[in-house]
Backbone as numpy.savetxt, mean C-alpha at the origin, in Angstrom:
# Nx Ny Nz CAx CAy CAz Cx Cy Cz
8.34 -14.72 0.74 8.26 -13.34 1.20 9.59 -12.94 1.81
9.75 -11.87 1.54 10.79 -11.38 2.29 10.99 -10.21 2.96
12.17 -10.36 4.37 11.91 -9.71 5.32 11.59 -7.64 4.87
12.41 -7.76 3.54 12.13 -6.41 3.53 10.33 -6.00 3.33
9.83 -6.96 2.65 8.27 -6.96 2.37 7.48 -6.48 4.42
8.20 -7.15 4.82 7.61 -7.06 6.43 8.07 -5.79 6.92
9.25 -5.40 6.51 9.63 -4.03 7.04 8.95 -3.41 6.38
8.46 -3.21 5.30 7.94 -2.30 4.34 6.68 -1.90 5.36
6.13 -3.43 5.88 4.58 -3.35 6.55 4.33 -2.79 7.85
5.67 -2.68 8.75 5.98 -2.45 9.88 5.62 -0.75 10.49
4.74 -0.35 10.07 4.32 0.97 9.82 3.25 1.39 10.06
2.88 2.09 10.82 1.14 2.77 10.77 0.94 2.85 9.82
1.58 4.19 9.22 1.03 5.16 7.95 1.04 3.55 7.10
2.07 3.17 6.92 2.43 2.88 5.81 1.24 1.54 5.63
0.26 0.58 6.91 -0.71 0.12 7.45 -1.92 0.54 6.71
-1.86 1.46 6.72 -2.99 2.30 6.71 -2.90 2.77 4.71
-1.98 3.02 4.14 -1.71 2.96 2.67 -2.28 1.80 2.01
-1.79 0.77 2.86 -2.14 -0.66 2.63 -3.25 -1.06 2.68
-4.07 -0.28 3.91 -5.64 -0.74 3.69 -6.05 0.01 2.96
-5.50 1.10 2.72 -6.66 2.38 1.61 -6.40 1.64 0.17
-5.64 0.84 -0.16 -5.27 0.32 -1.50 -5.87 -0.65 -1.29
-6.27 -1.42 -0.35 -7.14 -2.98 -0.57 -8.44 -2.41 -0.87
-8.90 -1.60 -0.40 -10.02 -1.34 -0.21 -10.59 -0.74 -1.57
-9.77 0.44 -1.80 -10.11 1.25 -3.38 -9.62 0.52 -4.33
-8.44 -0.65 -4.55 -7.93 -0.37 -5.73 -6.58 0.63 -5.98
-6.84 0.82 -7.35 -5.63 1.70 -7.77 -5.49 2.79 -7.54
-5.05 3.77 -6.75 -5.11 5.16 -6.51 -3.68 6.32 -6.82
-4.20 6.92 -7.03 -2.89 8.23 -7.44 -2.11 8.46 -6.14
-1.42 9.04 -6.07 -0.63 9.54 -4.45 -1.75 10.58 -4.30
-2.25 11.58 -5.11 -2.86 12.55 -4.32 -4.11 12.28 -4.10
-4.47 11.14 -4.78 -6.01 10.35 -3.93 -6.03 9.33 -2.66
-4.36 9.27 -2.29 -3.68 8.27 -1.03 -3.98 9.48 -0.26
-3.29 10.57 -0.32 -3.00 11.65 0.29 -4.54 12.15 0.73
-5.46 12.05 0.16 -6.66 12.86 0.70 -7.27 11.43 1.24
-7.67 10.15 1.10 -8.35 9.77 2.05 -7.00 8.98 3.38
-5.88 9.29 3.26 -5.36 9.24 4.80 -5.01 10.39 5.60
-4.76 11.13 4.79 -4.62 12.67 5.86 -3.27 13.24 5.69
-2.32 12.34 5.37 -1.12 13.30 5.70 -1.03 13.72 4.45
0.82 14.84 4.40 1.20 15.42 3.38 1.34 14.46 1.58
1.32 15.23 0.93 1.76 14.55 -0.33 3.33 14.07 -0.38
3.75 14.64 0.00 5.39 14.35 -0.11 6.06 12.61 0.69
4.84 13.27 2.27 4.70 11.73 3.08 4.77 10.50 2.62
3.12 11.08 1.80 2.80 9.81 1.18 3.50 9.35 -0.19
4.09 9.82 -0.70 4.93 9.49 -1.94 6.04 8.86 -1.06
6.86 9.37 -0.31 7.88 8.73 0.39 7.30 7.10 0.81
6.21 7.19 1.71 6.02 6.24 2.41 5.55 5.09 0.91
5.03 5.54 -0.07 4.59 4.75 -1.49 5.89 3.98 -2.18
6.95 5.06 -1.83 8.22 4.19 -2.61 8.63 3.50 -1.75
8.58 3.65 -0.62 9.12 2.50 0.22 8.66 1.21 0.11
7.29 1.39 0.22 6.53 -0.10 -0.17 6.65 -0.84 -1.51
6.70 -0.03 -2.71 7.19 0.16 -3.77 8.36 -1.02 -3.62
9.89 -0.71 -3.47 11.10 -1.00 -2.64 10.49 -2.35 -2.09
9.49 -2.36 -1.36 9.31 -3.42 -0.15 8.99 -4.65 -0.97
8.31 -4.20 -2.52 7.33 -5.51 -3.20 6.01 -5.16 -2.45
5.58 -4.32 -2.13 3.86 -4.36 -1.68 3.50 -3.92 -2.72
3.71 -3.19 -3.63 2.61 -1.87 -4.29 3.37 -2.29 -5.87
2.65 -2.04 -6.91 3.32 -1.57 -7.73 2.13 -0.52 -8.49
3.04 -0.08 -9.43 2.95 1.25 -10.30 2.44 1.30 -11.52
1.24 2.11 -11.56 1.44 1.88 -13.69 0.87 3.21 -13.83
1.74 3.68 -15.20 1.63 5.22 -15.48 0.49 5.00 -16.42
-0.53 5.82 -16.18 -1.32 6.14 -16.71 -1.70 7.74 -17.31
-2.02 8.36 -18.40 -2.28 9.85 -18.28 -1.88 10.44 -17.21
-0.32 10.53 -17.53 0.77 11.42 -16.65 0.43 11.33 -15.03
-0.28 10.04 -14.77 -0.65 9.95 -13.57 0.20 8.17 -13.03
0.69 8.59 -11.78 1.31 7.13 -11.37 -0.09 6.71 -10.18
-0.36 5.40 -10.73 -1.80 4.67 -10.28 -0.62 3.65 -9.20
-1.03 3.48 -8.07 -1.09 2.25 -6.97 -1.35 1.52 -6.68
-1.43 0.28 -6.81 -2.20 -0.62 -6.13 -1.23 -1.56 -5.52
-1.80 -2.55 -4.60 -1.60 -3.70 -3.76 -0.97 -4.77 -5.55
0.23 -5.37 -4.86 0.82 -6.78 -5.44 -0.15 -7.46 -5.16
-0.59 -8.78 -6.00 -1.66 -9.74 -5.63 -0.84 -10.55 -4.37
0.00 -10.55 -4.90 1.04 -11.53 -3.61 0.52 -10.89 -2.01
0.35 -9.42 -1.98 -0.05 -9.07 -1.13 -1.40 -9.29 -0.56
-1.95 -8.71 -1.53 -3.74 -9.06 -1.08 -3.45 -10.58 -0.37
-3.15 -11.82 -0.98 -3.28 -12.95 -0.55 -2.96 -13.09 0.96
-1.74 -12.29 0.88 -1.19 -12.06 2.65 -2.00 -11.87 3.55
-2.61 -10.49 3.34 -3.68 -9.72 4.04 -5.07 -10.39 4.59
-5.01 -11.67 3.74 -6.25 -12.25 3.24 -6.09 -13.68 4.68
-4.93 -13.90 4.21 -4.46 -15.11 5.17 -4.12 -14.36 6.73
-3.50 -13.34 7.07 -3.35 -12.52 8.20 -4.33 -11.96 8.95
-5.53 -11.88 7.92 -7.19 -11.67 8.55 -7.44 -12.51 9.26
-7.77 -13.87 8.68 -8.11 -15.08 8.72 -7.41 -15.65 10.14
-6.10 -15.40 10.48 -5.28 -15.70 11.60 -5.64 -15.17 12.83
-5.66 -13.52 12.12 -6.00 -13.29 13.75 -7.78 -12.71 13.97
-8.31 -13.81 12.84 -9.94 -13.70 13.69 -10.38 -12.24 12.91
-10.03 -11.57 11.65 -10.33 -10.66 11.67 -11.15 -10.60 10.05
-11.40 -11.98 10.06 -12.15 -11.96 8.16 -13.61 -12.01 8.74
């Protein structure tokens, strides 16, 4: 892992992207955008960052860019539960 992967994570919003993608799966930005609350633009910003970070990747689908969690990630999340008492 690397440190940029942790900066990527170092984030509310960007926390909170992270759980809305464990949880759903693959989502559009404007289906990120309606179940966290902020702007679309936000959340596209805050998407490429993670993007950038190695959290998320991308697949174009019917002119639509889909989201989801790297498996590398889930595993993280999975083991970081587990640590702090939270699986």
């Amino acid at each position: 892992m690397s440190a940029n992967l942790f900066n990527g994570l170092g984030n509310p919003v960007r926390l909170q992207i992270i759980n809305t993608l464990h949880s759903a799966g693959r989502l559009s930005v404007n289906e990120v955008t309606e179940r966290i609350g902020i702007s679309q633009s936000n959340t596209s910003r805050h998407l490429l960052i993670l993007k950038e970070a190695g959290a998320v990747e991308v697949e174009c689908k019917e002119n639509k860019r889909l989201y989801s969690l790297r498996p590398g990630v889930i595993r993280l999340l999975t083991v970081a539960s587990e640590v702090c008492g939270e699986a």
